[in-house]
MARGUDO-418887 format. One record per residue (C-alpha): residue in one letter; x, y, z. Coordinates in pm, whole numbers, padded with zeros to 5 digits, always signed. Layout:
BEGIN
aXYZ ...
This chain:
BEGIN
x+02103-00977-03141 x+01980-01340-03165 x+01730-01217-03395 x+02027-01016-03585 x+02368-01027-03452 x+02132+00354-01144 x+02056+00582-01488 x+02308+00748-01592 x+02524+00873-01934 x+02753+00700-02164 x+02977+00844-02356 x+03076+00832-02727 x+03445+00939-02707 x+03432+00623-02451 x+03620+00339-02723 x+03514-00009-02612 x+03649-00421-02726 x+03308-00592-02789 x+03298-00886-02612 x+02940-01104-02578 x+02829-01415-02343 x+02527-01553-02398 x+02191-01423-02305 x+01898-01604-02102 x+01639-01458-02278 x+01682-01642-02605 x+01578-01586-02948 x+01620-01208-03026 x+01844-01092-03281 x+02143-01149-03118 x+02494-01044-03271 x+02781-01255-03329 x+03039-01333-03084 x+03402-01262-03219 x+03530-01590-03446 x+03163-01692-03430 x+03083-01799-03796 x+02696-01792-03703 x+02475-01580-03439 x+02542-01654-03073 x+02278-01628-02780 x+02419-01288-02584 x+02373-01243-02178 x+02337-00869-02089 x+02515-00661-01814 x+02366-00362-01779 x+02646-00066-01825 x+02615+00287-01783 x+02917+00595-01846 x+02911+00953-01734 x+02889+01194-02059 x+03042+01534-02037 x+02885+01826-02247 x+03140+02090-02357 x+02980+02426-02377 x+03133+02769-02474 x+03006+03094-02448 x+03100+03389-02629 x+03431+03575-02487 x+03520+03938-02610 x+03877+03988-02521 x+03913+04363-02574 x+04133+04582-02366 x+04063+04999-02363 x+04325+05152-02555 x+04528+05405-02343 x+04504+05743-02370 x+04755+06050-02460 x+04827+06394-02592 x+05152+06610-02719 x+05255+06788-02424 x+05548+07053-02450 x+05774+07190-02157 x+05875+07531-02142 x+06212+07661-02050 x+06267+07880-01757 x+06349+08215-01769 x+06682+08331-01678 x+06792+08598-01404 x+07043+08857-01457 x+07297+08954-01193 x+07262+09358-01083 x+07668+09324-01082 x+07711+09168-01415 x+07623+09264-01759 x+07569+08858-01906 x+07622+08813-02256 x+07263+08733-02415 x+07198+08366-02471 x+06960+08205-02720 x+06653+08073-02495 x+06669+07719-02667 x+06348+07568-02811 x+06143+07325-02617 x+06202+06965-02724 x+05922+06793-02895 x+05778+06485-02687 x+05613+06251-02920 x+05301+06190-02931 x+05118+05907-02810 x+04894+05678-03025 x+04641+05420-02859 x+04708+05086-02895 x+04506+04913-03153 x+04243+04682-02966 x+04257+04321-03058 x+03995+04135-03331 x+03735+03983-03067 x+03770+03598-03074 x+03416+03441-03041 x+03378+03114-02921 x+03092+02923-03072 x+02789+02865-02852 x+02696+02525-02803 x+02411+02399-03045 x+02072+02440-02873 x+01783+02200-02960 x+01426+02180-02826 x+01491+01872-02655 x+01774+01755-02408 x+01792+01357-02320 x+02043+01494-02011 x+01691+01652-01870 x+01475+01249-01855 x+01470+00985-01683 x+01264+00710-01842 x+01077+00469-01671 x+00922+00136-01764 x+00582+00060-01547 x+00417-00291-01625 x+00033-00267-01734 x-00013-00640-01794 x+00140-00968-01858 x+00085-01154-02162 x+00124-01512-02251 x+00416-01624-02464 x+00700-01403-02575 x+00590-01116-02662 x+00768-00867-02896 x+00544-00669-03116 x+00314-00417-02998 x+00031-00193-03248 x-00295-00095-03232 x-00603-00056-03450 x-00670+00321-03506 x-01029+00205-03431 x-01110+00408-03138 x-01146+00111-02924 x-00830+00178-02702 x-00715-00188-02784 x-00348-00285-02801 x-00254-00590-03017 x+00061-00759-02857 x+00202-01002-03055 x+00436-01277-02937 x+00681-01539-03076 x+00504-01857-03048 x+00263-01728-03314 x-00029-01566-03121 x-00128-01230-03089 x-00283-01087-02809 x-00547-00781-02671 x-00512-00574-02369 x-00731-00293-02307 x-00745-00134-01938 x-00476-00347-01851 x-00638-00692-01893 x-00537-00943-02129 x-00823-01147-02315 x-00817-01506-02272 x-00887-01568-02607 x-00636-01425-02853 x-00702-01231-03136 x-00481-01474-03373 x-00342-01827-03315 x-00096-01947-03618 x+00121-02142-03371 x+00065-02473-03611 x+00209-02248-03927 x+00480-02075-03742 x+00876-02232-03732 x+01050-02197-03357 x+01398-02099-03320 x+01581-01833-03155 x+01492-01562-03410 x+01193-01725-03597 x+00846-01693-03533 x+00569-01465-03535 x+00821-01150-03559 x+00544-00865-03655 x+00174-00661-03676 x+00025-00410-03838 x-00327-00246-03890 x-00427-00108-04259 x-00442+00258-04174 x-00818+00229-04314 x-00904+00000-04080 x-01215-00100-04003 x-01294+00014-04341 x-01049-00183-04466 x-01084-00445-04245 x-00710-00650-04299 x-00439-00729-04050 x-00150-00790-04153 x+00137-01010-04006 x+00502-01108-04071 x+00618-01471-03945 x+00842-01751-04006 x+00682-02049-04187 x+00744-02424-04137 x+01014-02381-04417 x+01150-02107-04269 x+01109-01863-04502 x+00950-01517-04458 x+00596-01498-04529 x+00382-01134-04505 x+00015-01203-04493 x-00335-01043-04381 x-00624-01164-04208 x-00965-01016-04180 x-01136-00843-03895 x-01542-00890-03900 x-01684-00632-03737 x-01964-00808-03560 x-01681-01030-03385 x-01396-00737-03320 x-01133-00947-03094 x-01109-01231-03308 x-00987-01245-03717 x-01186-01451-03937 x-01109-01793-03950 x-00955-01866-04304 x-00884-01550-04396 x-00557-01552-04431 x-00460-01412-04791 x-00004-01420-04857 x+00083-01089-04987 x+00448-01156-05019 x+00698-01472-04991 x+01091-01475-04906 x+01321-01754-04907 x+01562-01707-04598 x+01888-01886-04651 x+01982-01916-04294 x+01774-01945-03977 x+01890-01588-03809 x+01843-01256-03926 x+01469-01296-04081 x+01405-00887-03949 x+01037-00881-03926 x+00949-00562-03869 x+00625-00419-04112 x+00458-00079-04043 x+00243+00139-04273 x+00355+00431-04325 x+00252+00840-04393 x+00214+00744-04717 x-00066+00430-04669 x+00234+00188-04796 x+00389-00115-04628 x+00714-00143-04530 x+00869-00429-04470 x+01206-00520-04265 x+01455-00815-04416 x+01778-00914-04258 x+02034-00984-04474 x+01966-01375-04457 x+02183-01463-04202 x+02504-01668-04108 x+02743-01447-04006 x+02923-01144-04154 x+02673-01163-04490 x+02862-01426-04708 x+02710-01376-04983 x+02707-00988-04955 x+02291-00958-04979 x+02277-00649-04791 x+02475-00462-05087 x+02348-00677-05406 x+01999-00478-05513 x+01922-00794-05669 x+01801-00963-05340 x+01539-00809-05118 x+01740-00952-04797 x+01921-00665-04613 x+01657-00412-04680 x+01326-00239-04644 x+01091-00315-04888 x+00782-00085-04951 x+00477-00225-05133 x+00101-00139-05228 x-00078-00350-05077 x-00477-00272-05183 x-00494-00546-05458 x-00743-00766-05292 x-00438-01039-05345 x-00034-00998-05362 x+00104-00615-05393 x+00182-00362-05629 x+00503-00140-05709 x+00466+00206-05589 x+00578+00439-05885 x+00822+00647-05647 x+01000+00335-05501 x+01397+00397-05593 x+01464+00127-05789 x+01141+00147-06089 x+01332+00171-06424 x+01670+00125-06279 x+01921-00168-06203 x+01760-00312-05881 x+01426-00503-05723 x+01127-00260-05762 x+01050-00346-05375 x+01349-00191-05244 x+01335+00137-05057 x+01648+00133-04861 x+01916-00137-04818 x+02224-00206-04676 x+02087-00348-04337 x+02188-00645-04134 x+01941-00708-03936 x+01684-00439-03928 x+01442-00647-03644 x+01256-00264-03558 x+01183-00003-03690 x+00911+00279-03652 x+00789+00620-03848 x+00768+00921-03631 x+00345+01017-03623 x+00496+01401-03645 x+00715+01401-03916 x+00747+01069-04116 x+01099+01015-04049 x+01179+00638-04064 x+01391+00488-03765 x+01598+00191-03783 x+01723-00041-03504 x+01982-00211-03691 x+02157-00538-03529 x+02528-00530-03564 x+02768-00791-03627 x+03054-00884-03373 x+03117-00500-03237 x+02880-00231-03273 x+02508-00176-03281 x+02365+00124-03464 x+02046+00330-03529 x+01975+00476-03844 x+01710+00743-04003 x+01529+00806-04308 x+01422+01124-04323 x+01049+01136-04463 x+01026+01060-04807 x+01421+00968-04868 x+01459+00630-05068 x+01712+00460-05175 x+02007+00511-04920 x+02265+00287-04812 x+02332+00188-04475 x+02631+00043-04557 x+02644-00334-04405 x+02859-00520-04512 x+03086-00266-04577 x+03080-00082-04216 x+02919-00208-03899 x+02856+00131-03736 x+03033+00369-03825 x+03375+00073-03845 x+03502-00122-04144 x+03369-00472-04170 x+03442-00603-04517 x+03695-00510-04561 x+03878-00452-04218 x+04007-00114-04316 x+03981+00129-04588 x+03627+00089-04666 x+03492+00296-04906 x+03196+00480-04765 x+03112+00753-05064 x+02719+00752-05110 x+02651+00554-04754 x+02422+00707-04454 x+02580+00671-04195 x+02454+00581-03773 x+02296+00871-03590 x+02415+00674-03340 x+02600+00389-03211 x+02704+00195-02953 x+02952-00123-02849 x+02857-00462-02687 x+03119-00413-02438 x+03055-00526-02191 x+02764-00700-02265 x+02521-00608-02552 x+02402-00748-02829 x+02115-00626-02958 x+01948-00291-03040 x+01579-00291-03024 x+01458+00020-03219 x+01203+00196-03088 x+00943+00525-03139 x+00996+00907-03092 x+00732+01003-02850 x+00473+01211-02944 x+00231+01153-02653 x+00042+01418-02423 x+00072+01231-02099 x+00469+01296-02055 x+00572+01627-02208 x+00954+01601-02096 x+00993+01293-02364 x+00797+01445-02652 x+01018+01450-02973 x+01282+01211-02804 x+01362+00878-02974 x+01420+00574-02746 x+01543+00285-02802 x+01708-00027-02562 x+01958-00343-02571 x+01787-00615-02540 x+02050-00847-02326 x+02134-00529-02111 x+01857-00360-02078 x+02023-00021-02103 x+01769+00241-02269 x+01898+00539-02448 x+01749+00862-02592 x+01853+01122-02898 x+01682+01445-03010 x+01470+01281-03319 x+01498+01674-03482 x+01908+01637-03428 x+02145+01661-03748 x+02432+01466-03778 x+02589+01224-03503 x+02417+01245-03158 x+02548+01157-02862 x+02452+00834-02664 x+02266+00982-02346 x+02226+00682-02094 x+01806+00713-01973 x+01713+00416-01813 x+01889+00118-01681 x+01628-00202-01657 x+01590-00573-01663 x+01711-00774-01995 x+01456-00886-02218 x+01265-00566-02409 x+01219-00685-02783 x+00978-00415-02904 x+00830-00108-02878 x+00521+00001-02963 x+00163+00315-02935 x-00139+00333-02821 x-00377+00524-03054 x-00328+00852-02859 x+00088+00842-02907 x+00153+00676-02556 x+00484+00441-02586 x+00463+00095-02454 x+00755-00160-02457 x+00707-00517-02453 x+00954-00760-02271 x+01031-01118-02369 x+00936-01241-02032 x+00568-01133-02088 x+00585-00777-01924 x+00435-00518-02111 x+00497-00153-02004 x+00402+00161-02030 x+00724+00435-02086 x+00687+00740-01874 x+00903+01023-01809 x+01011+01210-01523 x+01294+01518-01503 x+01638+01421-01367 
């Protein structure tokens, strides 16, 4: 992606050449085109591939064993001539006939039933209905926890918008504009609420400064003016010098825990040249996690991975390119990852709840392929995808999204979705799968979805680069 790099199913045992062109929309995290030496702007063409599902069921191939008994034949009795005196014979004995055994009945061969989960993507069709259409770019989407039924869309340019009942205030909630750096994956990149808010009454942002470094910051929210944040209140919790212009991530939620987490690409270029994602001395290529109730800066959480060992105390997991989204599932705390590949293959990878410290693996492996080097990678000790897919033909750029855990659409709930962002292809995996999933094909839409994002009540909304913000829905296919 820029920023890092009809329906039907697609198939993993499907092996596709990545090939990208570029992509009208702009600045997402685009990957890079083959012999590319920095990100190139992707253009989508929307794909979809029939996936088969092999099922057995259990087969019991056992014949009845035949029957049988000794049986004996008597001899018959012989007649003597009234003329003739014979000469006595021996009556011989009866010959034996053996006796039959039954045939010993095969060892039933069972074939394995199919795994069964509690949810199917092959059962959904998702659908994308627009509530509202915000200024700028928008690519972030949160809300307050407040009660107020307010959703904070954030976009690009730097300002960050609320839309309640489907209407858009005039006025936005933030304007940094002046502060933010442009580019195709700078800007105002992402929002979240403390999880005491209103109590605690910070916002928190992550954005692109006029250096073009990474800044994380909060703003205050007074309560007698709701829609608007306090004019010079603006505190930096956290500052990170980007190397390159691409592959800032940008990404922060709170999560289960009341932490932040915070999403670094690996500082762009192309193919990580200096090898950031794997070198625990750098926080780019990773997921930091941070206290953040000092009044000013952040602490170290005691459980972060790294306290006491070789390695930043921020780090919770590493080995990302471009990690642009990411969400926690409300449910369970699991930790999903849209990850932006490199020239080939885009990937989404999980945390479950409470697991730091793992390594996705870039630079080593893009997906689930050697990258550096070409072959023979090692890959002891790395997590790899739950899933993955190419950019033939035409992606180049997975947009992590949210497991659904909404009331309104009770097909979806516990499936993960997630899109391409030049294709516009939307996918969906069991989020309570183990291992691999397969890549089930859900919705087939416009180019141009950058984000994903609930309402206070679980609902999933997406927002689209050209302004669009929907609302997901579900209906049985």
């Amino acid at each position: 992606m820029g920023f890092g790099g009809s329906a039907g199913r697609a198939s993993l045992g499907l092996l596709m050449l990545a090939a990208l062109a570029g992509c009208s929309t702009g600045p997402l995290p685009y990957s890079e085109p083959p012999g590319a030496t920095s990100e190139a702007t992707a253009t989508a063409g929307a794909s979809a591939a029939a996936r088969s599902t092999v099922g057995g069921s259990p087969s019991l191939g056992t014949s009845p064993p035949p029957s049988a008994a000794a049986s004996a034949t008597s001899a018959p009795t012989a007649t003597v001539p009234p003329t003739r005196a014979p000469t006595p014979r021996p009556t011989p004995a009866p010959t034996p006939r053996p006796t039959l055994r039954p045939t010993p009945a095969p060892t039933p061969v069972i074939t394995p039933a199919p795994t069964v989960t509690g949810w199917d993507p092959d059962k959904i069709s998702v659908r994308f209905t627009t509530v509202a259409t915000v200024p700028g770019r928008p690519l972030a989407i949160t809300n307050a926890g407040d009660g107020s039924g307010r959703l904070f869309v954030a976009e690009q340019g730097g300002g960050v918008y609320i839309v309640k009942g489907g209407t858009v205030t005039s006025t936005p909630f933030l304007h940094i504009s002046g502060q933010v750096s442009g580019g195709s994956e700078q800007g105002l990149l992402g929002i979240a609420f403390h999880p005491d808010f209103p109590s605690d009454n910070r916002v928190f942002v992550d954005y692109t400064n006029a250096a073009g470094d990474t800044v994380v910051s909060s703003f205050e929210v007074d309560a007698g003016s709701p829609n608007v944040v306090v004019p010079g209140s603006e505190v930096p919790i956290i500052t990170i010098d980007q190397p390159y212009a691409n592959h800032n991530g940008g990404a922060i939620q709170f999560g289960p825990d009341g932490y932040l987490y915070v999403a670094l690409g690996d500082g762009g270029s192309g193919g990580d040249p200096e090898n950031r994602a794997q070198n625990l001395s750098s926080l780019l290529g990773k997921i930091l996690r941070l206290d953040v109730s000092p009044a000013t800066g952040y602490a170290i959480p005691g459980s972060n991975p790294f306290v006491g060992k070789a390695g930043a105390d921020e780090i919770w997991l590493y080995g990302l390119r471009n990690p642009f989204r990411f969400s926690f599932d409300r449910k369970t705390g699991d930790l999903w990852i849209g990850d932006v590949g490199q020239k080939a293959w885009e990937e989404v990878d999980v945390a479950r709840a409470g697991d730091g410290g793992l390594n996705f693996g870039w630079r080593l492996m893009e997906g689930n392929h050697c990258y550096n080097p070409s072959s023979g990678c090692p890959t002891a000790g790395l997590t790899l995808p739950v899933v993955e897919y190419p950019h033939d033909p035409g992606g180049c750029a997975v947009i992590g999204g949210n497991v659904y855990r909404g009331s309104g659409y009770p097909i979806l709930r516990g499936g993960y979705i997630f899109s391409d962002e030049c294709t516009g292809s939307t996918w969906a995996l069991d989020a309570a799968g183990s291992g691999p999933q397969p890549l089930v094909l859900v919705a087939d839409t416009s180019a141009g979805i950058a984000g994903y994002g609930e309402d206070e009540a679980g609902e999933l909304y997406a927002a689209d680069l050209g302004g669009q913000l929907y609302r997901v829905s579900a209906v049985a296919r």
